[in-house]
Residue, then its C-alpha position, 0 to 999 in steps of 0.5 A: x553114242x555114235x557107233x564107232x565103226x560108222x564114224x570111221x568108214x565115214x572120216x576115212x571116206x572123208x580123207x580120202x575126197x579131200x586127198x583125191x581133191x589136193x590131188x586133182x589141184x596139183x594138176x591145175x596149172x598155177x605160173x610155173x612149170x610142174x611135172x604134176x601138171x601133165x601127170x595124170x594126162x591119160x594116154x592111149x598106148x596099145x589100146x589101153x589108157x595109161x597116166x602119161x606119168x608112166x609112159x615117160x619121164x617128166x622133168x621141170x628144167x626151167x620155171x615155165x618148161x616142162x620136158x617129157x622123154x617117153x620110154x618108149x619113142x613109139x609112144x611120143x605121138x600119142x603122148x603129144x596127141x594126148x596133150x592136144x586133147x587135154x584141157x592145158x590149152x598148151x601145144x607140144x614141140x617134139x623133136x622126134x625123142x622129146x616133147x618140149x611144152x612151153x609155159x606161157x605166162x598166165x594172163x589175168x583172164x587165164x587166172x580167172x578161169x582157173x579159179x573158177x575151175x578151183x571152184x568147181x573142183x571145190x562144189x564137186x568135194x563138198x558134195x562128194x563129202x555130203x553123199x558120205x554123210x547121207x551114208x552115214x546117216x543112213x546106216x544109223x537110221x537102219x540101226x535106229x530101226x534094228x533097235x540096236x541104238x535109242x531115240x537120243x544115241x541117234x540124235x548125238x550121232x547125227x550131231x556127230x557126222x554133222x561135225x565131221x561133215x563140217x570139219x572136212x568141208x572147212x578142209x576142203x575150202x582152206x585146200x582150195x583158198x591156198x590153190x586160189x593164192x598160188x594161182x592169183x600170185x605169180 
């Protein structure tokens, strides 16, 4: 029987690459406007870098419009030089009080190389997912050694975090075909 404690370490380990992974998609642009786009953006502010999310107010008006009003109007520049930097492709209009980013509608090309960043977000979880299996495996081998688990307990454990590990990759490939859906129809 596989060891409890490893097997729990390992599921939430598991759980918590594919939320940080659905969290990464929110910010893969599909063809409306969405203030998780330009959330994570890391600003420069006083020497320090902060999520644009908690310099500003982010706002959707409209389906390819999104509108960033800094609570601080000395930040407006770095906002929108952060935006310049980022990987949007989109350049900001500021008003001297609002940063206005305007969506431009997603050519098939466009399309194409977001699904390919998709992908790649995808290979990065199943890998992150295999390192927590190797953990795991390696702590059950350490307590194979330390006599504290037989031959055949450690052959059904590691049948046990392989079906985890199959689990949460299988997770994390439904995660990136809806993404792949939302990108290709609009």
């Amino acid at each position: 029987m596989i060891p409890k404690q490893v097997f729990r370490d390992a599921e939430e380990r598991m759980r918590k690459a594919i939320r940080v992974f659905e969290d990464e998609l929110k910010g893969i642009r599909t063809g409306r406007a969405s203030p998780a786009l330009v959330e994570r953006i890391p600003v420069e502010y006083y020497g320090t870098q902060v999520p644009l999310e908690q310099l500003a107010i982010i706002r959707a008006p409209e389906p390819n419009l999104l509108t960033i009003q800094p609570y601080d109007p000395k930040a407006l520049p770095e906002i929108e030089r952060a935006i310049l930097k980022s990987d949007l492709g989109l350049t900001p209009s500021n008003d001297g009080r609002i940063i206005r980013l305007v969506l431009p509608r997603l050519t098939e090309q466009r399309r194409q190389e977001l699904v390919k960043l998709v992908h790649k977000r995808l290979e990065e979880t199943r890998v992150a997912i295999r390192n927590i299996r190797r953990d795991a495996l390696e702590e059950l081998r350490a307590r194979h050694k330390n006599k504290e688990m037989s031959d055949d307990e450690l052959e059904e454990a590691k049948e046990e975090v392989q079906k985890l590990t199959d689990r949460y990759i299988e997770e994390a490939e439904k995660v990136a075909q809806a993404k792949e859906r939302e990108i290709m129809s609009f």
